[in-house]
C-alpha positions in Angstrom: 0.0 0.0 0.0 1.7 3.1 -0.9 1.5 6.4 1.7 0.1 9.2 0.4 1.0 12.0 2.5 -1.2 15.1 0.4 -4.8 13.4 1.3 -6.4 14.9 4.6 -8.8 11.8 5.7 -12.2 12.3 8.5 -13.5 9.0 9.4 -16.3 9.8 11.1 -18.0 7.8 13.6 -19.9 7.2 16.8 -24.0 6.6 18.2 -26.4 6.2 16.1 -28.4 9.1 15.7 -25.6 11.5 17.1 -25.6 14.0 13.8 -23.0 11.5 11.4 -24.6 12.1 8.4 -25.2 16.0 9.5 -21.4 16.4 9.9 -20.6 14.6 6.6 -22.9 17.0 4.7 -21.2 20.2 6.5 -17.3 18.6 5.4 -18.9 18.0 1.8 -19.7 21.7 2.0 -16.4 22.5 2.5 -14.8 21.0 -0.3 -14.2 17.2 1.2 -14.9 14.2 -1.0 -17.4 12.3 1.0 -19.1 9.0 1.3 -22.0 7.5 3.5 -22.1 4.0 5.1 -18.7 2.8 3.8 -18.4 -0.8 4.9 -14.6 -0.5 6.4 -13.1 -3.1 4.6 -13.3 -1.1 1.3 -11.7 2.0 3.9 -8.6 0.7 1.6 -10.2 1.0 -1.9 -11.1 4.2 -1.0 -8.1 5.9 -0.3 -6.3 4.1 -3.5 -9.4 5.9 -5.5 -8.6 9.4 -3.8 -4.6 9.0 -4.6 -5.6 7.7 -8.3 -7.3 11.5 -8.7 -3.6 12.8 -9.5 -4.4 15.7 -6.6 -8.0 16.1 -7.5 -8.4 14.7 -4.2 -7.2 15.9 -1.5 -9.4 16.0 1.3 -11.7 13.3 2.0 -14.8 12.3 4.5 -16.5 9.1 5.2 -18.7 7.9 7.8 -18.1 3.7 9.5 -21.0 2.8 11.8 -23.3 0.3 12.7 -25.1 0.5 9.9 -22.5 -1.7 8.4 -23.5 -4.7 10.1 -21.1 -7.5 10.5 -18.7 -5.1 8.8 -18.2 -2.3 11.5 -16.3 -5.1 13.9 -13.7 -4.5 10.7 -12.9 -0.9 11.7 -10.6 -1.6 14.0 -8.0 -3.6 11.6 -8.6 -1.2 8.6 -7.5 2.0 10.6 -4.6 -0.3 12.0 -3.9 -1.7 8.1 -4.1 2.6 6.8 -1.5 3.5 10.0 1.1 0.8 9.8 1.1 2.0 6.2 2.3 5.4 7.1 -0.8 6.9 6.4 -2.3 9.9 8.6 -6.0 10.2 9.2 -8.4 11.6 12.0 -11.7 9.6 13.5 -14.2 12.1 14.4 -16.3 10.5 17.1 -20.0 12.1 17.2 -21.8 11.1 20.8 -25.1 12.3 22.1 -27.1 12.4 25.7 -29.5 8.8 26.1 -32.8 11.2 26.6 -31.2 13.7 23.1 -31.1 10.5 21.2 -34.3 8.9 22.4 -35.8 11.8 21.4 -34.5 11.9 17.5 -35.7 8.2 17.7 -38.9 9.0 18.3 -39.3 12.2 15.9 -38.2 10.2 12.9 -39.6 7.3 14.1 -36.8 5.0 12.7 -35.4 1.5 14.6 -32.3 1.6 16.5 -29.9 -0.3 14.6 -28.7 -2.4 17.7 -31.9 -3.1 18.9 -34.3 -2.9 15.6 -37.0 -5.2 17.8 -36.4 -3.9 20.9 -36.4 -0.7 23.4 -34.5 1.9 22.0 -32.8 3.2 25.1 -31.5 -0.5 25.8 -29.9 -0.4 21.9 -28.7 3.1 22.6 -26.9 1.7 26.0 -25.6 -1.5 24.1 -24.0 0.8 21.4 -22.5 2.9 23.7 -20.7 0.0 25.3 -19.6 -1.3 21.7 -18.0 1.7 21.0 -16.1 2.2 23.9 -12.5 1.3 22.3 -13.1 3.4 19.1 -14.3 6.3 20.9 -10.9 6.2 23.2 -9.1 6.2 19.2 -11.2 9.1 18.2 -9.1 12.3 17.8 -12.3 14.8 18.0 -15.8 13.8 19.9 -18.6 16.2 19.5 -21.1 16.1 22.2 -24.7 17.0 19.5 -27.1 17.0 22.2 -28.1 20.5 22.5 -26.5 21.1 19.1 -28.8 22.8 16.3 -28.2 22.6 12.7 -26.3 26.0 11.8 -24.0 25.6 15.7 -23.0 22.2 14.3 -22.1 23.4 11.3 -19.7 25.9 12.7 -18.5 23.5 15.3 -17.4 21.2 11.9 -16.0 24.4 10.5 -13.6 25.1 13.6 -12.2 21.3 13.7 -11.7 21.0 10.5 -12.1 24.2 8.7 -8.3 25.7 8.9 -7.9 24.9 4.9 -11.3 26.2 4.0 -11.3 29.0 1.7 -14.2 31.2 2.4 -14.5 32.6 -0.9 -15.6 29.1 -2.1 -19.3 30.1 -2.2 -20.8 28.4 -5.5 -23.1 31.0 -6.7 -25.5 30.6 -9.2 -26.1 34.1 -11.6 -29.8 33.7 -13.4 -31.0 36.4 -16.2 -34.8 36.5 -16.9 -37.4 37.9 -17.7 -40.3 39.5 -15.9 -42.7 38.8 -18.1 -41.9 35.1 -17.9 -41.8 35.0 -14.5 -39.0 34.9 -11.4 -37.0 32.2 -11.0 -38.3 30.3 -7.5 -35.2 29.1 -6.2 -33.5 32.7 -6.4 -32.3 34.1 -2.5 -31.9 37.7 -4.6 -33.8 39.3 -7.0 -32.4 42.4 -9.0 -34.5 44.3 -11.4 -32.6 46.2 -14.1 -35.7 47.3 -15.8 -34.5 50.9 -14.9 -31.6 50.8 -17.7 -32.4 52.0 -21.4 -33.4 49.5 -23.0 -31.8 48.1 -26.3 -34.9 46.2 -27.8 -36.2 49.9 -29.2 -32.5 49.9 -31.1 -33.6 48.6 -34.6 -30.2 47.2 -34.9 -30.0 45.8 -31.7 -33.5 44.2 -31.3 -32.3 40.8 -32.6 -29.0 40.1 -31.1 -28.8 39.6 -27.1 -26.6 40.8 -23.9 -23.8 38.3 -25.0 -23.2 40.2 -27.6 -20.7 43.0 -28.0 -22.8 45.5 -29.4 -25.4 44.9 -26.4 -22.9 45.1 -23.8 -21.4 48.1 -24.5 -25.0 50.0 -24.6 -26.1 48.9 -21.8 -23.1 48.9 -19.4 -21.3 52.0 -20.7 -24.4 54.2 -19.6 -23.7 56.0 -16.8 -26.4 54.9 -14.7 -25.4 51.3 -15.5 -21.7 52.0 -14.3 -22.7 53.7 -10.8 -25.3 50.6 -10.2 -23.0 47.9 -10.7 -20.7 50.2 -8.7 -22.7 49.8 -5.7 -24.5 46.8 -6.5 -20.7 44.7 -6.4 -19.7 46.7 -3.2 -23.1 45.1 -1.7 -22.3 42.1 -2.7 -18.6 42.1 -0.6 -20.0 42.9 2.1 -23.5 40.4 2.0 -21.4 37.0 0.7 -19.1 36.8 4.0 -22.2 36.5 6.1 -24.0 34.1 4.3 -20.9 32.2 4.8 -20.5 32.8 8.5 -24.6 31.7 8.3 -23.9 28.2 6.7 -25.0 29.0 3.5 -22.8 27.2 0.3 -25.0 28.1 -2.3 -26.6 31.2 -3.3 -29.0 32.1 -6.3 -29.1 35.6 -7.8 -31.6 36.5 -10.0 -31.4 39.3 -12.4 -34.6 40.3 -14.4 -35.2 42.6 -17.5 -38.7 42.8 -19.1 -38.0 40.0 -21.4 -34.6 37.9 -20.3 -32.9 39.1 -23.2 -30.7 42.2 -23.8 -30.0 44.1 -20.5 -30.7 41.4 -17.9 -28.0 38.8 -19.4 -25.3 41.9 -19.9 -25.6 42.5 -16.4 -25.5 39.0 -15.1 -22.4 38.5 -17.4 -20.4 41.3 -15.7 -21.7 39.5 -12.4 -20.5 36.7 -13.1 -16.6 38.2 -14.1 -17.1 40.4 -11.0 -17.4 37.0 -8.7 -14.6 35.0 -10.3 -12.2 37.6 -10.0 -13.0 37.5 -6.4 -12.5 33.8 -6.6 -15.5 32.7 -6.3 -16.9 30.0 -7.8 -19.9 31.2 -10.0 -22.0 29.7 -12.6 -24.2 31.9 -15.1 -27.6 30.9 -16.8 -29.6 33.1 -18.8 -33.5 31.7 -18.8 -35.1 33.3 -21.2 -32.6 34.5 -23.3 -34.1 32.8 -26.5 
């Protein structure tokens, strides 16, 4: 087995029901290559796949519990198999009060996987006693009891977040048209209806935003330059806090009357605004035909 030193690997771990799945989404977030309910005898496979990504890979997530049956006795020998090989990992150990996880039992109204016949608190107790060894191991335990959604977020974020760029927000630019309707997954709406409009330019009526011609009219007006101005200086000081709020994904739509000439300039020069700030930012223009 060959040691690759570049890959940052989070087995994560613990009760049933502490937040395992929760904390996997919130690395994903971050940029981690993740995977769900890996049986631990493939733990090997997996970090081959990650070193065949030529640097793709370099940060990795996967949670090993009970789900995996007969498998999860397994752990044990496949961490010791990835550290006699040299190789550096971290177990993060999620654990959670009897009455916190009774509770979650009861809301979803799932079995206990220890105890899928029986009384939940007694599979919850059995567990615990299971994973006594491993949790000694673990590097990190997070105690979820009284943890909501967006605290264990940042609670993920401050164990593991020293590499995370912050300006890694995927942003999602979306030109349309009023007429047609707003886009329903958009967080912000802008309306650039207020800009001269190049439809009533005979020789511009046919051809759309992406095009030179377009472009220049509409963003060398004055007005145009002092709202994206402001509008861009907005949006340095908004994206931070949506960061610092949990939020990876945001959706900005920007509407003309008809999604075709001054909407998509706009959300264009959005677009080259964001990745120069590194961000990363995808661009769609609705109605634009």
């Amino acid at each position: 087995m060959v040691h690759w030193k570049n890959l940052n690997l989070v087995v994560i771990t613990g009760i049933s029901g502490a937040g395992k799945t929760q904390a996997l989404q919130s690395l994903e977030d971050m940029g981690f290559f993740c995977v769900d309910n890996l049986p631990p005898s493939l733990l090997e496979k997996f970090v081959e796949l990650c070193a065949q990504s030529q640097g793709k890979i370099n940060r990795a997530a996967v949670v090993c519990d009970l789900r995996g049956g007969e498998f999860f006795s397994s752990l044990n020998q496949a961490l010791l198999d990835l550290q006699e090989a040299g190789f550096r990992y971290e177990i993060l150990f999620l654990e959670a009060s009897d009455e916190a996880l009774v509770n979650r039992y009861k809301e979803s109204r799932r079995r206990h996987p220890v105890s899928p016949q029986g009384n939940i608190l007694e599979g919850i107790r059995l567990e615990k006693e299971q994973l006594i060894e491993l949790r000694g191991k673990a590097n990190k335990i997070i105690d979820t009891s009284d943890l909501r959604t967006a605290q264990m977020k940042d609670k993920i974020r401050e164990l593991f977040g020293k590499d995370y760029d912050p300006a890694r927000l995927s942003i999602a630019v979306i030109s349309f048209g009023f007429k047609y309707g707003m886009p329903l997954d958009a967080d912000n709406i802008i309306d650039v209806r207020f800009l001269p409009n190049p439809y009533y330019i005979e020789e511009l009526k046919s051809l759309n935003g992406r095009d030179n011609q377009v472009r220049d009219y509409v963003l060398s007006n004055p007005i145009a330059s002092q709202y994206l101005e402001r509008f861009f200086h907005m949006l340095e000081f908004v994206l931070p806090y949506y960061l610092k709020e949990g939020k990876n994904h945001l959706v900005i739509g920007i509407g003309c009357t008809g999604g075709q000439h001054r909407s998509v300039a706009v959300a264009e020069k959005t677009a080259e605004f964001l990745r120069q700030k590194n961000f990363l930012c995808t661009v769609n223009h609705r109605d634009i035909d």
